[in-house]
Backbone as numpy.savetxt, mean C-alpha at the origin, in Angstrom:
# Nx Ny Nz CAx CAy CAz Cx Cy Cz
6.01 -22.25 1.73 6.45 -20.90 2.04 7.63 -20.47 1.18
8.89 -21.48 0.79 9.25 -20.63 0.07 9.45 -20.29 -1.63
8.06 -21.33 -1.79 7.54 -20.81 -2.84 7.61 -19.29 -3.15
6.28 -18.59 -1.96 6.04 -17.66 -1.74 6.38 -16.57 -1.98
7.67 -16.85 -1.51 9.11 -16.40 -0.98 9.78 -15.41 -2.26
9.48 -16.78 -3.12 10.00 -16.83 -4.37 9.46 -15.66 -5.61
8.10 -16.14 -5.38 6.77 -14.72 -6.04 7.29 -13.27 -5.35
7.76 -13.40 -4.25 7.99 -11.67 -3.94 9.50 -11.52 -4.63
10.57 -11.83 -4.20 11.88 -11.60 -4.65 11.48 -11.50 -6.16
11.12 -12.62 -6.83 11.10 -12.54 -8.46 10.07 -11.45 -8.97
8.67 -10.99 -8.05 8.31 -9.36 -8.38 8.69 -8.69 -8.38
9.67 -8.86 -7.06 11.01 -7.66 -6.75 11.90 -7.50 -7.91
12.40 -8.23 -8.23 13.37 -8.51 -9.56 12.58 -7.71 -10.86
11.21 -8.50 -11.27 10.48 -7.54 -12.38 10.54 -5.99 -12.14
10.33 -5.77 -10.99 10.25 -4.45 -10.74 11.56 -3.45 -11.05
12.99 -4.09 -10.54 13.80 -3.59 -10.33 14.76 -3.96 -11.95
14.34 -4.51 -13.39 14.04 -4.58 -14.40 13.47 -4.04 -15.02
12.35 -3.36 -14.73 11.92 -2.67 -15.09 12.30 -1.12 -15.30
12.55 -0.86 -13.72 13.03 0.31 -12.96 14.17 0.45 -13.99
15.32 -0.37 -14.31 16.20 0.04 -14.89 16.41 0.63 -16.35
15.37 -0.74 -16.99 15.07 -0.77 -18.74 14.41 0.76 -18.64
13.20 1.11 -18.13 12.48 2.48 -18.45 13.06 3.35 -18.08
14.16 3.69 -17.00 14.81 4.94 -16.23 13.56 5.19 -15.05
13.13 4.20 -14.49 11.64 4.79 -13.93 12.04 5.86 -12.49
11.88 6.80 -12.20 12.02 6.82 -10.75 11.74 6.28 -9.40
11.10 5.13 -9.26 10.76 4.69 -8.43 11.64 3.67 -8.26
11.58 3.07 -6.37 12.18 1.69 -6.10 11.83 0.78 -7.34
12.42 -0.24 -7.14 12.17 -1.82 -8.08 11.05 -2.47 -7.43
11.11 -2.63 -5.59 9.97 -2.95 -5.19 9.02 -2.74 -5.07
8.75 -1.31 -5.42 7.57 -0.34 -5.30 6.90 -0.71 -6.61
7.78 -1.17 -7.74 7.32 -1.57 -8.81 6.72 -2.51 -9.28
7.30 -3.17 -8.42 7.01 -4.60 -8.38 5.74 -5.61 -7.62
5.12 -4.42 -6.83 4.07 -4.60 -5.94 2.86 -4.42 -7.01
3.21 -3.40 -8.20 1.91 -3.33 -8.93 1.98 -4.98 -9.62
2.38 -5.77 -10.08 2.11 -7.12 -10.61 1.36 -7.96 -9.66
1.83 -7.53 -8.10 1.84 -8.47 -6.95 -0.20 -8.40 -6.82
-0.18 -6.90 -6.97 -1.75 -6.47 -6.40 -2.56 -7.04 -7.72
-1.96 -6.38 -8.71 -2.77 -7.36 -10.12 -2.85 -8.70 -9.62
-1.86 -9.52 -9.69 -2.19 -11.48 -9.27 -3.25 -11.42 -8.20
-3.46 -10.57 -6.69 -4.13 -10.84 -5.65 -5.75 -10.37 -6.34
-5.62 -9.43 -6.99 -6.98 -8.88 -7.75 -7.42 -9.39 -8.90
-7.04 -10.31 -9.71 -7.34 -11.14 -10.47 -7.80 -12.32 -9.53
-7.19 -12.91 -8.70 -7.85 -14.13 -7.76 -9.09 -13.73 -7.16
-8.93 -12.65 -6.65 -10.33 -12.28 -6.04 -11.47 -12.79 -6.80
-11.39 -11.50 -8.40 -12.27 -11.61 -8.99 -12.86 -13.28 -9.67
-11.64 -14.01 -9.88 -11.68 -15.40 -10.64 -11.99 -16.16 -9.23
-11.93 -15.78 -8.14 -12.84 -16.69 -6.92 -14.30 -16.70 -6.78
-14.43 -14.58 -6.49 -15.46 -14.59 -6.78 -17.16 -15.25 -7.73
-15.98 -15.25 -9.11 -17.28 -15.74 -10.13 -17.12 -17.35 -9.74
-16.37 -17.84 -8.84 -16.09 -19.52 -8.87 -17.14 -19.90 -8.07
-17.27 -19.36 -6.86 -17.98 -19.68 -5.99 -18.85 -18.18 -4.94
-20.01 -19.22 -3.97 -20.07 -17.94 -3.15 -19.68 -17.80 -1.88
-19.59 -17.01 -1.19 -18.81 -16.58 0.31 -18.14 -15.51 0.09
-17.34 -15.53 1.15 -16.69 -14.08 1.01 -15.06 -14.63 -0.03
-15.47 -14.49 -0.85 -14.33 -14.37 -1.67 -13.00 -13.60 -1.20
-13.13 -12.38 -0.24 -11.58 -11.89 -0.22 -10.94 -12.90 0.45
-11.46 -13.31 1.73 -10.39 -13.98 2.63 -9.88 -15.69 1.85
-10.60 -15.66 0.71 -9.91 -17.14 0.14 -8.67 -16.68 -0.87
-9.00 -15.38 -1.63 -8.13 -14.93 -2.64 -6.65 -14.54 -2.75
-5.95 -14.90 -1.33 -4.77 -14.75 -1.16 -4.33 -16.14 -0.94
-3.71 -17.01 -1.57 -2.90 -18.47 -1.09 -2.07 -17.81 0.20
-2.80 -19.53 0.87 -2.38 -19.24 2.27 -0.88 -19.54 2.27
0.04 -20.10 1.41 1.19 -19.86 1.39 1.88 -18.66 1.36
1.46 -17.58 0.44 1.67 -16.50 0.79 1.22 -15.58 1.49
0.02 -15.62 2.06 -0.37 -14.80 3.10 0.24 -15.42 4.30
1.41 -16.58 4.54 2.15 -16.99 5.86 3.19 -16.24 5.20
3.56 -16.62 4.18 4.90 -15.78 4.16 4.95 -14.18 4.44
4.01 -13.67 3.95 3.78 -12.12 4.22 3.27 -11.84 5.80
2.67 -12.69 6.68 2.88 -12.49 7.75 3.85 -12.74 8.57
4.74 -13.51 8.03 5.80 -13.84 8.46 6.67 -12.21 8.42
6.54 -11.84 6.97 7.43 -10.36 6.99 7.07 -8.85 7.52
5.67 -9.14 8.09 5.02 -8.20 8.92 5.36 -8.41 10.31
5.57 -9.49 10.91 6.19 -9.76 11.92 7.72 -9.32 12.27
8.41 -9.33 11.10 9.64 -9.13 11.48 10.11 -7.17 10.69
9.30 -6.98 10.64 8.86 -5.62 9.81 10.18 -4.43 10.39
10.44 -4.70 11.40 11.77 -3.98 12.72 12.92 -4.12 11.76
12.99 -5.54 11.39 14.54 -5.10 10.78 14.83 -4.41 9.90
13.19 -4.92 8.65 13.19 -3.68 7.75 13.71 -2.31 7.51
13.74 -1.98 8.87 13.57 -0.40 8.96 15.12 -0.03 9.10
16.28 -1.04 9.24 17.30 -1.03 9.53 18.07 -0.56 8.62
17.91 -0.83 6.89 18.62 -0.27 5.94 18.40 1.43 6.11
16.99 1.60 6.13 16.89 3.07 6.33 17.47 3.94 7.19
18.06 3.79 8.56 18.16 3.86 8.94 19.60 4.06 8.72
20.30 3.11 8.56 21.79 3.26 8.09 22.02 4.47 6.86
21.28 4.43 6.17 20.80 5.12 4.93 20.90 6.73 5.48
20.21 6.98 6.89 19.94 8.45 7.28 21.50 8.65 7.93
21.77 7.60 8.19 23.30 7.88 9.47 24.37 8.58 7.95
24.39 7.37 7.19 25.38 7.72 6.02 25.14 9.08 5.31
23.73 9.41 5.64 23.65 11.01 4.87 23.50 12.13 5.23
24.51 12.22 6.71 23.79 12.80 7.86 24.23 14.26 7.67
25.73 14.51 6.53 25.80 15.33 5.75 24.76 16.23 5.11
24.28 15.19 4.93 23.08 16.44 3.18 22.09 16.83 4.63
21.81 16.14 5.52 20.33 16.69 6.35 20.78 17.61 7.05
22.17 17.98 7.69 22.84 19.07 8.53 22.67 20.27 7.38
22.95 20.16 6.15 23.04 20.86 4.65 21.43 21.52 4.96
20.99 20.56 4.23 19.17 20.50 3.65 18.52 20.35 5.22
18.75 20.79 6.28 17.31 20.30 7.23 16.08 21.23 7.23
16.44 22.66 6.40 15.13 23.51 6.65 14.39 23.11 5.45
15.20 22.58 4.15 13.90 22.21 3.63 13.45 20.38 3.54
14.00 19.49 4.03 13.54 18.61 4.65 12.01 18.87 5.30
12.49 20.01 6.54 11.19 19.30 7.93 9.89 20.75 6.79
10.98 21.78 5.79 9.47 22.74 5.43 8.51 21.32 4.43
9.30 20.46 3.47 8.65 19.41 2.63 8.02 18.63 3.34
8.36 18.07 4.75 7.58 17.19 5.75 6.53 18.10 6.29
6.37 19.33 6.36 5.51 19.59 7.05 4.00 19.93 6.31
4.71 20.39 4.68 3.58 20.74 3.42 3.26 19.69 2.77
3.88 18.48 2.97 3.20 17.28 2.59 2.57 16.46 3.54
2.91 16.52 4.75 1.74 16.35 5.89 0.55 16.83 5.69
0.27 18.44 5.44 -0.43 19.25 5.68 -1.38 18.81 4.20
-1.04 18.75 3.07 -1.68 18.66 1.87 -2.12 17.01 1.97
-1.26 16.41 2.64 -2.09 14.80 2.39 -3.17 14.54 3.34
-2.79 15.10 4.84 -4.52 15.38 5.57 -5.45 16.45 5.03
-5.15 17.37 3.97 -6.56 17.68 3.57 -7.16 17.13 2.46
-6.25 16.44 1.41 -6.75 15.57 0.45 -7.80 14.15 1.09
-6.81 13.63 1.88 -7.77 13.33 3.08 -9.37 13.43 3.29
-9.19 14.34 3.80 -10.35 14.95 4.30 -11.03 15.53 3.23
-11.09 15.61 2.12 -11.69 16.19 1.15 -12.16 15.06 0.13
-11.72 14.38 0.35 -11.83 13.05 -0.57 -13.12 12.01 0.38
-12.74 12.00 2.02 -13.33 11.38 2.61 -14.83 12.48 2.99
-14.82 13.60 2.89 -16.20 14.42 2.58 -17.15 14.07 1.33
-16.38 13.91 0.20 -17.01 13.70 -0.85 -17.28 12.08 -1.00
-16.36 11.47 -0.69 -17.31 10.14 -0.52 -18.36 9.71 0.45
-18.39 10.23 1.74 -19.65 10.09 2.83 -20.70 10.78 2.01
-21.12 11.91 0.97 -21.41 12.87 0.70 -22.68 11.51 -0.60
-21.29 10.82 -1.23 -21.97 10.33 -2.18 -22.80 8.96 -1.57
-22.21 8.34 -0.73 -22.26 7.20 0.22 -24.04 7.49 0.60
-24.10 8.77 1.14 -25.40 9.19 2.26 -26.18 9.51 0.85
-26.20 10.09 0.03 -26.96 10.06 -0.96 -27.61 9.19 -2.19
-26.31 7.57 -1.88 -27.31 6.38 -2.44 -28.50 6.40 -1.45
-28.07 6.44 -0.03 -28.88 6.09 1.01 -30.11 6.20 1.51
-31.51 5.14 1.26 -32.85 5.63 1.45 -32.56 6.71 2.90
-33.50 7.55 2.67 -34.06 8.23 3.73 -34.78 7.50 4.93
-34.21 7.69 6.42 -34.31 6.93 7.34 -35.80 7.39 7.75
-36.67 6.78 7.98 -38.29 7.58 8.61 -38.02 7.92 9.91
-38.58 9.17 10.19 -38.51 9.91 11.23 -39.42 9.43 12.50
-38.77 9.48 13.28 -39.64 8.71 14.48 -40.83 9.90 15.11
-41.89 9.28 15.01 -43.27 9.73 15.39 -43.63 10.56 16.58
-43.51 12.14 16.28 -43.40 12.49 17.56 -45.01 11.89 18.95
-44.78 12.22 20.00 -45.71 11.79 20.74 -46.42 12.96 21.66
C-alpha cells in the first residue's frame, strides 16, 4: 500500500510540475490524474490481449485499488481544505454572490442538457445497431 501511495503523490507531483513549467490553469492533481488513467488504460488493454475474462476488474493492482479505497473511505476529510478555503473567502462571496449562484445555476442548467442531448444521441445510435425485435403474433 504504500507503494501505491507513492504512484498518487508522485502523479500528484508530475502534475503540479507540470501545472507550473506550462502556466496550465488547472490543479496539479487534476493533472496528474491524466498519467494515472493512461497507466490504468494501458493495463487494461495489455491484460486484455494477455488473457481472457473480464479484463477490467484485474487491470487495476490490487495494491492500489486498496489504497484508493482506502481514500474513498475517508473522502470527509477531503472536503475540509475546501471548506476552510470558502470560510477564508467569505469576503469575495458577500462581494460576488449574485454572480456565483447566476454561474451555478447556468452551468447546472447547460450540463443537464448536454446531458441529455448526448445521452439521446447515444440511445439513438445504440437502438439503431440494434436487430429489430419480431413482433409478437397477434391472436
Amino acid at each position: 500500500m504504500p507503494f501505491a501511495f507513492a504512484i498518487l503523490v508522485g502523479l500528484q507531483l508530475v502534475g503540479e510540475v507540470l501545472r507550473q513549467t506550462l502556466h496550465l490553469p488547472l490543479p496539479g492533481p487534476l493533472i496528474g490524474m491524466g498519467p494515472l488513467i493512461g497507466m490504468v488504460l494501458l493495463t487494461v488493454v495489455l491484460v486484455a490481449r494477455g488473457s481472457a475474462g473480464d479484463a477490467a476488474e484485474r487491470a487495476v493492482p490490487p495494491p492500489l485499488l486498496k489504497a484508493a479505497n482506502g481514500l474513498i473511505v475517508n473522502m470527509g476529510l477531503l472536503f475540509v481544505p475546501a471548506g476552510v478555503g470558502i470560510i477564508a473567502e467569505l469576503g469575495v462571496l458577500r462581494r460576488e454572490w449574485l454572480a456565483i449562484i447566476v454561474g451555478l445555476l447556468v452551468s447546472t442548467v447547460l450540463g443537464l442538457a448536454v446531458t441529455g442531448l448526448v445521452m439521446h444521441h447515444v440511445s439513438r445510435v445504440a437502438d439503431a445497431g440494434r436487430p429489430a425485435e419480431p413482433e409478437a403474433a397477434a391472436e
